[in-house]
N, C-alpha and C positions, 0 to 999 in steps of 0.2 A: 180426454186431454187433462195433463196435470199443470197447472199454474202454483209457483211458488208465491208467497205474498209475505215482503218481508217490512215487519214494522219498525218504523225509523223516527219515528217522533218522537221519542221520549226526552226529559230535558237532563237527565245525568246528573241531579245534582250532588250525590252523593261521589264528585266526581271535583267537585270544586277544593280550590280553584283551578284545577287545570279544562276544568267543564266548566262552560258558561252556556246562558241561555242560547250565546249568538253563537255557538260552538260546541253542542254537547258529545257528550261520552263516544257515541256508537261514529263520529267525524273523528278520530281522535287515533293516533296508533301508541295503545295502551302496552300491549305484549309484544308487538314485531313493527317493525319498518311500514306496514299495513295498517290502516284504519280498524276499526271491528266491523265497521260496512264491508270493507273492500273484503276481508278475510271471510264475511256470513254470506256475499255474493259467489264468490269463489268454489266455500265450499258446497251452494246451492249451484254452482253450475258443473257439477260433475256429474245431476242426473235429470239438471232440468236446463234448456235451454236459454240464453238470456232473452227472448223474445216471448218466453210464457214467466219470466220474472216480473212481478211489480213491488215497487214500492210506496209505501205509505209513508209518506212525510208531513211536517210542517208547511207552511207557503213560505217561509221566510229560511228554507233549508234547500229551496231547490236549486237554486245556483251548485250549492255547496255538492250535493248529489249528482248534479250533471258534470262535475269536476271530478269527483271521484270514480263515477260508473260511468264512464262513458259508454260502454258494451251492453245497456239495458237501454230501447228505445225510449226516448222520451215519454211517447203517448202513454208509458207502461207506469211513468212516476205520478201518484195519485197525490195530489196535494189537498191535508187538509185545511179547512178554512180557517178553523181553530179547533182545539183541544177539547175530543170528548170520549177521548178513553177507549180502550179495546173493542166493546162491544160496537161501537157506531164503524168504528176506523175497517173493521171485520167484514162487519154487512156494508158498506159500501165498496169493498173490494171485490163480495158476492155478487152486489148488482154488477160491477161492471164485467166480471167473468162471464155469468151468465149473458151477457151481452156478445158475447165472443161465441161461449159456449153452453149453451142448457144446461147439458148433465158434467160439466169441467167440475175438475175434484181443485181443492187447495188443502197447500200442506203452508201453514201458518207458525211462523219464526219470528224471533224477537233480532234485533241487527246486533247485536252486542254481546251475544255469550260466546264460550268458546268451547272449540269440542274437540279432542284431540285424537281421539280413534273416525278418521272420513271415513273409512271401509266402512265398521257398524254400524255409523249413523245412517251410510246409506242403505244399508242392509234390512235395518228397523224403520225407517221410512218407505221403501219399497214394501216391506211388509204391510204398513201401517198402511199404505193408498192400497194397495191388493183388498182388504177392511173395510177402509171408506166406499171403495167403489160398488161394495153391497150393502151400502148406504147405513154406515155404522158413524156417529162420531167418535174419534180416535183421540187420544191424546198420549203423550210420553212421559210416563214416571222416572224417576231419578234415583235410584238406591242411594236412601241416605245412611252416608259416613259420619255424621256428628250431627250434634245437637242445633243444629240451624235453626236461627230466629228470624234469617229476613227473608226464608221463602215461603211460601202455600205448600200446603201437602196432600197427597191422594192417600184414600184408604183401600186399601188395595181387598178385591172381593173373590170369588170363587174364581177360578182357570175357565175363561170362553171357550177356547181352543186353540189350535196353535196353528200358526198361519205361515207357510213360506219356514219353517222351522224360529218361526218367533212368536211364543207363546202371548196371547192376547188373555187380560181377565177381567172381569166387571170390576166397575168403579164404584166402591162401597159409599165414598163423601169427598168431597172437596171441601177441606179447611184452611181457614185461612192462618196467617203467619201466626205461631200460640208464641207463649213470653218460655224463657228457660227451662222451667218445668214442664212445662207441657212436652216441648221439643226432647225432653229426656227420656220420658214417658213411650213418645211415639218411635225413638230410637228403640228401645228395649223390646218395645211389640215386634219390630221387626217386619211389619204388615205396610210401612206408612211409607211413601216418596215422595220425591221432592216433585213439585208444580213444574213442571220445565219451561211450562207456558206456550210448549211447541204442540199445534192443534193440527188432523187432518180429518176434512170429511168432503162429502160433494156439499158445493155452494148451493143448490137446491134445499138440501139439507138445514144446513145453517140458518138458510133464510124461514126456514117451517119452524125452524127452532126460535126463531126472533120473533116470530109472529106470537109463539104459544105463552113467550113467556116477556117479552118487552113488546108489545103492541103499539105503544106511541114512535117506539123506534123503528117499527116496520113499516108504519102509516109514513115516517117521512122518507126511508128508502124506496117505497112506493112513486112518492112526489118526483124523486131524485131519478127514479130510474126511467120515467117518462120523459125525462130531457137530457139522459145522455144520447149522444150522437149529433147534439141540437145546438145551433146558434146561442140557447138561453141557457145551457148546459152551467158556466161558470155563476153565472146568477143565480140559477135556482137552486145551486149546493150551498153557497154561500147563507142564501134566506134560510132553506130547511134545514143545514147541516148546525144551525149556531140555536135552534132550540131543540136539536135532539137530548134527549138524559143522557148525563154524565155517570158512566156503569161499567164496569169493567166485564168482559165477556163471562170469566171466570164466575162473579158474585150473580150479574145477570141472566144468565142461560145454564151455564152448564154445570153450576151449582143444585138447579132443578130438573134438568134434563134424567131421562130414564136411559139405561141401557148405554150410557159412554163405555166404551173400551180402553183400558189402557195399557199399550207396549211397554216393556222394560228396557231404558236407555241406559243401556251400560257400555256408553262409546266415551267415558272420559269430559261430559258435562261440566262447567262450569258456569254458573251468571258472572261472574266478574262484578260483582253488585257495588265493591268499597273498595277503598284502599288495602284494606289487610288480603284482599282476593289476589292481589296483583302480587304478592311476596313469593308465592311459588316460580313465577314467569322471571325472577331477576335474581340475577348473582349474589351471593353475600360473602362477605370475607367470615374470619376464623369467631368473630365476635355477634355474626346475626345480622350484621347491620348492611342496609341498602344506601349506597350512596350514587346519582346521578347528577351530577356538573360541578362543582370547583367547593373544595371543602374540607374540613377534619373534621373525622368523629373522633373525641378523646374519653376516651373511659365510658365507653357507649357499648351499651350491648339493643341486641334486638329491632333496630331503631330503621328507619325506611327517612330517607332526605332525597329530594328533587327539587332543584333549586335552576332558575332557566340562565338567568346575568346576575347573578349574586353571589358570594361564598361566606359559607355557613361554616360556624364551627358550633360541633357541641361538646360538653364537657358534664359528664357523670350523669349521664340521664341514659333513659331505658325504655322498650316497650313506646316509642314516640314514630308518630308520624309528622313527616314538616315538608311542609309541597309550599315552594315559590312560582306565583308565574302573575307576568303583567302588572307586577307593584302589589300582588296581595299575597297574604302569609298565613298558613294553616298550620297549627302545634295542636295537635290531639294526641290522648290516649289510645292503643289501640282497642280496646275493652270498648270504647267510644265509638269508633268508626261508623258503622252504624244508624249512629244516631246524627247525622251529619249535616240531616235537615233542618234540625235545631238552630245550627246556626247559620244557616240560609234563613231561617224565618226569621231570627235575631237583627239578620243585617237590613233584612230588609223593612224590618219595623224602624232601626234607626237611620234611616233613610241613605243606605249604603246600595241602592240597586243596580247603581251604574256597574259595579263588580261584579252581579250576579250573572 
């Protein structure tokens, strides 16, 4: 049996201010009338039922998830206690599958990116569980088109084989995000794609892998998985789940793991990671410029504005992004975008958190 496990907690900041903590990125209908939850559920339910769907959220987001997904049972939304990064959020979604299922496979998604070929994706996923299920981990490379600084990269190794008509081949490195040059570099090679961050293997799997190489973090899934089903069940995640390491699966596991496979995602990927990702998904008139709610751009080229009860005017500027929402005001570069956590740590040193 295949269970979808789509992660939901991230906090979007690079998203602010129309992402806040109490409201991030993947709540939010960024590209369509559609949240990126309700658009990532959707297009997970074209080969997986919403009943082998879960979600991994925050505890202070499940309201917000049972207003959006009402078509995924509750018992299915895994709330976590607090914040400890893909690797924890993963293996606890193992244990509880495994609790369903021994040998259940999971194909692992981020709630926020966007894909715009469903045929292929489902086509390379189907592939990809066909893989896992003779107990391979799988993951999805991303033919990079430009010199990308804010994603991981796979180094792409010898042809495994090809599976269902979609070519599988060893995963030479997992690197993490290089600065300009690097990214130029591994464009040219032509060998190197983008981290998609979308993983399939059987949870058995996974869990052999967390043992081999994060041991403290399998000792408390261990803890954890002896009280699901159980009255102590919310207590004893709570206790274990808040001194698991803080690891991302990526740096944690499969950075060391032997023998990952990776599919070639050529369905139309996008992380949607900043602002400037969002410029393809919106109209521009004859000058470049995005405008969303009451406003004039004058002698403006290039420029992105969203403004929610306000009207903006700008006058000879360029290459600017300016996003209004809830009384707070964002004027970046786009060169900048990016780097956008800067000033989220900015506000939040001069004690502006209530906007965060």
């Amino acid at each position: 049996m295949t269970y979808a496990v789509i992660m939901a907690g991230g906090r979007g900041e690079r998203f602010w201010p129309k992402s806040r903590q109490k409201y991030p990125k993947q709540f939010l209908p960024l590209i369509s009338s559609k949240t990126m939850l309700q658009i990532t559920v959707d297009r997970v339910k074209k080969f997986i039922t919403p009943d082998k769907i879960l979600i991994i959220t925050a505890e202070n987001y499940q309201e917000i998830v049972y207003q959006q997904i009402p078509d995924v049972p509750r018992e299915n939304i895994i709330l976590e206690p607090c914040g400890r990064d893909t690797a924890a959020a993963i293996g606890l979604a193992a244990v509880i599958i495994q609790q369903r299922d021994p040998s259940g496979l999971m194909v692992v998604l981020p709630a926020d990116h966007y894909i715009s070929d469903q045929d292929r994706f489902i086509e390379v996923l189907q592939g990809a569980e066909a893989a896992a299920a003779q107990n391979h981990a799988v993951t999805i490379g991303i033919p990079a088109s430009r010199p990308e600084t804010g994603f991981g990269y796979l180094s792409q190794g010898e042809l495994y084989r090809e599976h269902q008509g979609i070519p599988f081949y060893q995963v030479k490195k997992f690197t993490e995000k290089p600065d300009l040059a690097k990214a130029l570099e591994f464009l040219e090679k032509g060998c190197y794609f983008w981290n998609s961050g979308i993983f399939i293997w059987r949870a058995d799997l996974i869990r052999r892998l967390i043992a081999e190489h994060l041991p403290v973090l399998a000792a408390g899934l261990e803890k954890i998985e002896k009280a699901v089903g159980t009255p102590s069940f919310p207590q004893t995640l709570k206790k274990v789940y808040e001194g698991l390491p803080r690891i991302s699966i990526d740096y944690g596991v499969m950075e060391k793991a032997e023998g990952v496979l990776m599919a070639v995602g050529d369905f139309g990927w996008d992380d949607v990671g900043s602002w400037n990702a969002l410029e393809s998904y919106k109209k521009k008139d004859q000058n470049g410029n995005i405008l969303e709610g009451r406003g004039v751009l004058v002698d403006t080229k290039n420029t992105m504005v969203q403004v929610s009860d306000k009207v903006v005017a700008t006058l000879g500027v360029h290459d600017l992004i300016v996003v209004e929402n809830e009384g707070s005001i964002l004027i970046c570069h786009k060169d900048k975008a990016q780097d956008l956590k800067k000033v989220i740590t900015a506000l939040n040193e001069r004690g502006y958190k209530e906007i965060l």
